[in-house]
N, C-alpha and C positions, 0 to 999 in steps of 0.2 A: 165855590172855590175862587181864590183868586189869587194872584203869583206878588206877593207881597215881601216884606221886610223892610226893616228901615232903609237899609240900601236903596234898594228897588222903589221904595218910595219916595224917596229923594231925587234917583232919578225921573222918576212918572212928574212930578213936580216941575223938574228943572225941565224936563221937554214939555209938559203944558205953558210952560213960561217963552219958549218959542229958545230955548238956548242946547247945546250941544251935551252929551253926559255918554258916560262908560261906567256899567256895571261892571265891576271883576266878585265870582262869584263862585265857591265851592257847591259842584249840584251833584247828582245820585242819583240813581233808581228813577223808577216812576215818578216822582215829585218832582227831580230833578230834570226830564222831561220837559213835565207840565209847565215849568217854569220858562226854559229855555224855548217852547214852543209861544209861549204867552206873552214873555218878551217879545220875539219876532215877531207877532202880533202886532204889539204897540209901538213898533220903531223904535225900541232902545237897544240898542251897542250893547252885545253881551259879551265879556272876557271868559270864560269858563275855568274853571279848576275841577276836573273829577276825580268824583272821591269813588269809594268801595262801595259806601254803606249808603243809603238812601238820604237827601233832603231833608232838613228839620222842616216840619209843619206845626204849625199851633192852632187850635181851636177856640173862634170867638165863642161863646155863647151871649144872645142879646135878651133880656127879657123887659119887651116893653114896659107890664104892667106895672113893675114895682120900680124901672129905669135904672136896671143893673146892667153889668157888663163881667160876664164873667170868664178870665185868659188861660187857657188850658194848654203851656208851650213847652215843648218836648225839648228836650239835650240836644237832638241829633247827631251825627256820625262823627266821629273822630275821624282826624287826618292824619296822614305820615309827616314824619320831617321832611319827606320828598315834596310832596303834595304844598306844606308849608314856604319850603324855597319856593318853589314855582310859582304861585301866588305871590310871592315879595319880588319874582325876577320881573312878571307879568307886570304887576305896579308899578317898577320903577321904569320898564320900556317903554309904558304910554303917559307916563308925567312930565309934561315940562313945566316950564318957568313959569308959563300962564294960566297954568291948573290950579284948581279947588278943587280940592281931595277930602271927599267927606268920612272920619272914620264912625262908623253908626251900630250901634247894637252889642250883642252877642257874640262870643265868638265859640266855635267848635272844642269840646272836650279835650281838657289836656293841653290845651294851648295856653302860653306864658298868659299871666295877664299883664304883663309889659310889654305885651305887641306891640297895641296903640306907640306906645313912646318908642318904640324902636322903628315903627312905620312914619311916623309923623316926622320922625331927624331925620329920614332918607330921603322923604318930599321936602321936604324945606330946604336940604342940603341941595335938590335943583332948584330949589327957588319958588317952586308951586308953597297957595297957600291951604294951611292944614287947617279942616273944621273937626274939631273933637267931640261927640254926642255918644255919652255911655255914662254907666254911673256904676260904683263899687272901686273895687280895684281899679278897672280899665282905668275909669276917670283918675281916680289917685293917683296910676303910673302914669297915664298917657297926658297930664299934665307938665308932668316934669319936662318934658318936650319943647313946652311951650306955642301953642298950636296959637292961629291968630283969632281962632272963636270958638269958644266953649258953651256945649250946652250940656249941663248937667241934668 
């Protein structure tokens, strides 16, 4: 097991790097838990958003022999509109001017895939810089934004 995602793993980065990071992060159920308990563990700043329904998890499979890698990642739980504001109130509360706001991954069921670009204008509008890491739609909308670094 381990309390993973690109969030989170950007974070784990940015603090092995010896620099400061805030996870904001929709958790649930028993995953949701393991995760919040694993952070506390590793010294990262957890924002929390809970939901109803349980934590997405996904399953590596690694097979040496043949040097496969094979990703088994689940949907996860959908969020309210409620749950969605508070998540964008939570963001915009701890973003300043000097922030690097990393947006990374996937996002919950039924959610715009114009987040990214509607999350990105609100950080930039303080003045924080926006990093954009997704690919599909996200990336398609969440460029229009204009984020200062894009990784597709």
């Amino acid at each position: 097991l381990d309390a993973a995602g690109k969030g989170i793993n950007v974070s784990k980065v940015v603090r092995e790097l010896g620099g400061r990071t805030k996870t904001i992060a929709f958790l649930g159920g028993a995953s949701g838990d393991y995760i919040k308990a694993e952070l506390e563990k590793e010294k990262i700043s957890l924002v929390e958003v809970a939901i109803d329904g349980e934590t997405r998890t996904n399953i590596k499979i690694v097979d040496p022999k043949r040097n496969t890698y094979t990703d088994i990642n689940d949907s996860g739980a959908a969020v309210s509109a409620e749950q969605l504001d508070l998540f964008e109130k939570k963001l915009v509360n701890y973003v300043t001017s000097q922030s690097v706001v990393v947006f990374t991954g996937s996002v919950p069921p039924g959610v715009s895939k114009d987040i990214y670009k509607t999350y990105i204008s609100r950080v930039q509008a303080i003045g924080a810089t926006a990093v954009l890491d997704a690919d599909g739609d996200l990336l398609k909308h969440g460029v229009q934004a204009g984020p200062k670094i894009i990784k597709p």
